[in-house]
C-alpha positions in Angstrom: 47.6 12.0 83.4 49.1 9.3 81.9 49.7 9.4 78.2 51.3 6.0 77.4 49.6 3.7 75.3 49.5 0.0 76.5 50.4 -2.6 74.1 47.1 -4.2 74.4 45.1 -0.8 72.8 47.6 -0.2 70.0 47.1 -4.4 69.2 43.7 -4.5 69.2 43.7 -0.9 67.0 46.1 -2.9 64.4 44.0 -6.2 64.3 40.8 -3.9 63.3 43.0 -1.9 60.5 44.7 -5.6 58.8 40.6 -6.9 59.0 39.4 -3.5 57.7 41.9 -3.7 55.0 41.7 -7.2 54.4 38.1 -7.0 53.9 38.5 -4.3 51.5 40.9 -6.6 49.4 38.7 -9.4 49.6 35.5 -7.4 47.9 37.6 -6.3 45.2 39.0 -9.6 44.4 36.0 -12.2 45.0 33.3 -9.8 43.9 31.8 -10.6 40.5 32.0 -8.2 37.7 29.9 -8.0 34.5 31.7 -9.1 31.3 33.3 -7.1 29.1 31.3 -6.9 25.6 33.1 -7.7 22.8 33.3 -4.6 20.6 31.0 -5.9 17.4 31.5 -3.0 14.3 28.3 -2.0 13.7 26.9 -2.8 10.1 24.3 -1.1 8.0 21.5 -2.8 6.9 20.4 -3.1 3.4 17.0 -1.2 3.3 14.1 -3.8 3.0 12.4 -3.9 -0.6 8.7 -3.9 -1.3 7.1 -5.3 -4.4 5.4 -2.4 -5.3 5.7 0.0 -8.2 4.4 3.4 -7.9 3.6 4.9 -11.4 3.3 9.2 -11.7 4.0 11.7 -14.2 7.3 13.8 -14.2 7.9 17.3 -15.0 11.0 19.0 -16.0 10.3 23.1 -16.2 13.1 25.6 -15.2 14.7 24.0 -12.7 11.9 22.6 -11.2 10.9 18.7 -10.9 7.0 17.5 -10.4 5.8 14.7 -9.8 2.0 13.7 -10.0 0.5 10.5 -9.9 -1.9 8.1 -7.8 -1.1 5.6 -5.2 -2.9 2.7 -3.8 -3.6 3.0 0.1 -5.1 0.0 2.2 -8.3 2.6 3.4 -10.2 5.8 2.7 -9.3 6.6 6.0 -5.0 6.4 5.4 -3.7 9.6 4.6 -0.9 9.7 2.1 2.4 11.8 2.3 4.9 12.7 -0.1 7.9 14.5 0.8 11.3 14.9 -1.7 14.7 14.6 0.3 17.6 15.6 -1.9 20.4 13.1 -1.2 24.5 12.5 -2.4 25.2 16.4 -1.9 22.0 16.9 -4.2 22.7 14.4 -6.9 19.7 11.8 -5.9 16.1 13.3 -5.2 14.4 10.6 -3.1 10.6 10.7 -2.8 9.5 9.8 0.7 6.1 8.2 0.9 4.5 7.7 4.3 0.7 6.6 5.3 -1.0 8.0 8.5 -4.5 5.5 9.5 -7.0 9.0 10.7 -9.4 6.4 11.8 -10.3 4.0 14.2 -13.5 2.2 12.4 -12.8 1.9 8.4 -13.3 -0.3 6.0 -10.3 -2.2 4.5 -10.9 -1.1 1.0 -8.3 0.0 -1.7 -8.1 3.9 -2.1 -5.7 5.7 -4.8 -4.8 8.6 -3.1 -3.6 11.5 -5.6 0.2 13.4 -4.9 2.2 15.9 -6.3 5.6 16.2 -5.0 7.8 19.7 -6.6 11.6 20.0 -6.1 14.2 22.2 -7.7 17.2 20.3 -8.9 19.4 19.3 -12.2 17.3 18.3 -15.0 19.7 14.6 -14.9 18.6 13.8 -11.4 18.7 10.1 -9.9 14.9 9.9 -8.9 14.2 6.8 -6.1 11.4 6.0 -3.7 10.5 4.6 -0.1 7.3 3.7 0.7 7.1 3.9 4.5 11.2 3.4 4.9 11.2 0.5 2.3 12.6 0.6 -1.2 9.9 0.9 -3.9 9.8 0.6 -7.4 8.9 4.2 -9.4 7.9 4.0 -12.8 8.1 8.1 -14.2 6.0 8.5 -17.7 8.0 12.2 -18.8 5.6 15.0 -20.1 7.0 17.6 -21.8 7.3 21.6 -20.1 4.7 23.0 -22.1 1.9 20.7 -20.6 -0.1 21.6 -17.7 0.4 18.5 -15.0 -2.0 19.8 -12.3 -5.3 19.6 -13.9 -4.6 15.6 -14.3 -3.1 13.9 -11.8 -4.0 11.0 -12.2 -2.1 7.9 -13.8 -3.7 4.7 -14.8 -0.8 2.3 -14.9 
């Protein structure tokens, strides 16, 4: 057997390696790449405001802050929500208001929809509201501890 290589195999073999690599060289140069996005520093939005004020009662007894009142909904058929979130390491109570439609067919027909919202914090609080994620206005008329708030909830205002 003869092991020598001719000239002509170890050419062609070289001529398919330099196209091989030359092809490689060419898709990494010529190929088009997406752009690099400029880095943009991400700003918070101020929270939108709604013209709406929401007026309730508010309770200061032992610790304990309520909140009653009324609140206009579009329907009889929205449901409302109230729900405190204790903000700042506890030194702003925020009232979360939130409406849920529970019907497909209803009227469009203003609704006051009654709340009470309880939450323990100190008595000098910072109360604010949302109404659905936006800002709202919220008017608190104080009533004194030894006054039962439960029995009237309701705030004409």
């Amino acid at each position: 057997m003869n092991y020598r290589l001719s000239t002509r195999v170890v050419v062609i073999v070289g001529v398919f390696v330099l196209l091989a690599v030359g092809l490689f060289v060419y898709t990494l140069v010529s190929a088009p790449t997406e752009p690099v996005a400029p880095v943009v520093e991400e700003v918070a939005d101020e929270p939108e405001v709604l013209d709406k004020l929401i007026t309730a009662k508010h309770q200061y007894k032992e610790g304990l802050h309520t909140i009653a009142g009324s609140a206009e909904l579009p329907s009889p058929c929205h449901r409302l929500i109230a729900e405190p979130f204790m903000l700042d390491e506890g030194q702003v109570a925020e009232v979360r208001f939130s409406t849920l439609l529970e019907g497909e067919t209803c009227e469009a027909a203003p609704f006051d929809a009654p709340f009470v919202v309880r939450f323990e914090a100190p008595e000098d609080v910072a109360i604010q509201a949302t109404w659905n994620g936006a800002v709202v206005g919220l008017n608190l008329v104080p009533v004194g501890p030894d006054e039962e708030l439960d029995t009237d909830i309701y705030v004409k205002g």
